[in-house]
C-alpha atoms as one frame of an Amber mdcrd trajectory, in Angstrom:
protein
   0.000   0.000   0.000   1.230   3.173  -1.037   2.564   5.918   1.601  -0.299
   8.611   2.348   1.369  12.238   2.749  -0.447  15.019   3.498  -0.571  18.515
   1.861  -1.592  21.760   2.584  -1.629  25.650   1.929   1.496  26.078   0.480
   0.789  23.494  -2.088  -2.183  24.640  -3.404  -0.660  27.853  -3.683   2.262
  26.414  -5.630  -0.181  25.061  -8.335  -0.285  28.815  -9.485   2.421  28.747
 -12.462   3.717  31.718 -11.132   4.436  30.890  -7.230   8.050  30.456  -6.661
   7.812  26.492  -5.405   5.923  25.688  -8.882   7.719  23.114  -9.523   8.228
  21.492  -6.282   4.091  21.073  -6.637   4.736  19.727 -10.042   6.923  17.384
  -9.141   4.750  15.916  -6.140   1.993  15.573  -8.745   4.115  13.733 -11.108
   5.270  11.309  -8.209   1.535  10.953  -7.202   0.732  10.115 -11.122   3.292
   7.608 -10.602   1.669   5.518  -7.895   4.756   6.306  -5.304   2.231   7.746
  -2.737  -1.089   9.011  -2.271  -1.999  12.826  -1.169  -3.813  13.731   1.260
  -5.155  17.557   1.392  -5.680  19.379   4.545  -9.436  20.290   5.306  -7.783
  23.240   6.784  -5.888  24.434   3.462  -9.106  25.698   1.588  -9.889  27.640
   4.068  -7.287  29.248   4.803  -6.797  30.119   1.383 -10.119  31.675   1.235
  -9.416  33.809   4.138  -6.610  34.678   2.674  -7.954  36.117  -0.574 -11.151
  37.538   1.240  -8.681  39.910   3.183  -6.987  40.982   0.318 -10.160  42.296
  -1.258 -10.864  39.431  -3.898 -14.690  38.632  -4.998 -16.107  35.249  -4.753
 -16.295  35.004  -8.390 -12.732  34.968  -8.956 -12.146  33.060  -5.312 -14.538
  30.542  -7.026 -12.523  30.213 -10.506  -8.781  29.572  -8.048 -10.627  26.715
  -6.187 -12.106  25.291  -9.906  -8.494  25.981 -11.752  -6.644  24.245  -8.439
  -9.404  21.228  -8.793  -8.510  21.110 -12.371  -4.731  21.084 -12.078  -4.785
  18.479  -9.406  -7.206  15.713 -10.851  -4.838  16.062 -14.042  -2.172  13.965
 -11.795  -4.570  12.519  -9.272  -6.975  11.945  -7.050  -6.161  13.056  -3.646
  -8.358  12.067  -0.004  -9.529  15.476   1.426  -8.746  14.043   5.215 -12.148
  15.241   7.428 -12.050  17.621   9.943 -12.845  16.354  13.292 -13.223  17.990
  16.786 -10.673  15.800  18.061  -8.740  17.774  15.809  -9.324  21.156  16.767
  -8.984  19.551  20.290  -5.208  18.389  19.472  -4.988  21.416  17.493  -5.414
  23.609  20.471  -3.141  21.332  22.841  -0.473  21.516  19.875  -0.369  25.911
  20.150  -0.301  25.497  23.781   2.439  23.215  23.839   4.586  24.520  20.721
   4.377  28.909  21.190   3.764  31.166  17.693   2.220  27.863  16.158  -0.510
  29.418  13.815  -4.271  28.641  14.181  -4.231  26.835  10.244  -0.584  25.627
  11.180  -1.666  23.532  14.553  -4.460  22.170  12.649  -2.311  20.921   9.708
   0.059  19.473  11.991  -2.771  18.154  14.119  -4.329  16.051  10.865  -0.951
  15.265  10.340  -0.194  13.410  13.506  -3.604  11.788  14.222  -4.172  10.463
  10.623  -0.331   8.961  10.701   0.591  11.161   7.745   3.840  12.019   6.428
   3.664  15.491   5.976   4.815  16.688   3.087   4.132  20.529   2.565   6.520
  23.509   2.562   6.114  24.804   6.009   9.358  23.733   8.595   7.419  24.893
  11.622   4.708  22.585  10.967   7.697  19.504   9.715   9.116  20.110  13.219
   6.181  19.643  15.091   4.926  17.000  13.727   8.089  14.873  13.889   8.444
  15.673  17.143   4.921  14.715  17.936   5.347  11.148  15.950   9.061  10.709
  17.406  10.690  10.833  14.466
């Protein structure tokens, strides 16, 4: 059975042609294609990306269109799990900022996903690596 990784914000974001870690995405897809592992997406990752665009002043038309082009980009390669979004998880989530300081909101609950679904994780963010191998004992 094929290792399950999970991804998150910053590789949605690097599906955009134009975001520096392009190809870093490009290449995950490509190894996904190949059968090495399966993805896993953060419930978490959507979100936050919407947030993210809201603040900045961007309409839900064009919010709407990222979400459909990142869709389309993705089922290309494969077809990733969307992992659910549990209270247990915003429970861990919550112990995980207590116990690690300046650990984001979005970032605990990655790294809480992470942990409790036995995920590798795979995404950009080292804060969120560190925790989560320290967490799993790795």
């Amino acid at each position: 059975m094929p290792r399950k990784y999970l991804l998150e914000t910053g590789f949605l974001l690097a599906l955009n042609p134009n975001d520096r870690n392009h190809d870093w995405a490009m290449e995950v897809l490509n190894k996904a294609r190949e059968g090495g592992f399966k993805i896993c997406i953060s419930p978490a990752a959507p979100i936050e990306i919407s947030l993210m665009l809201r603040s900045r002043g961007v309409s839900d038309d064009i919010i709407a269109e990222v979400f459909k082009a990142m869709d389309d980009a993705i089922s290309l390669y494969t077809e990733p799990e969307y992992c659910s979004l549990t209270l247990r998880h915003l429970a861990y989530a919550a112990e995980l900022r207590s116990k690690y300081r300046g650990l984001t909101f979005f970032d605990s609950v990655h790294a809480a996903i992470a942990i409790t679904n036995r995920l590798i994780y795979l995404d950009l963010d080292t804060v969120v690596r560190k925790v989560v191998e320290s967490e799993m004992g790795h």
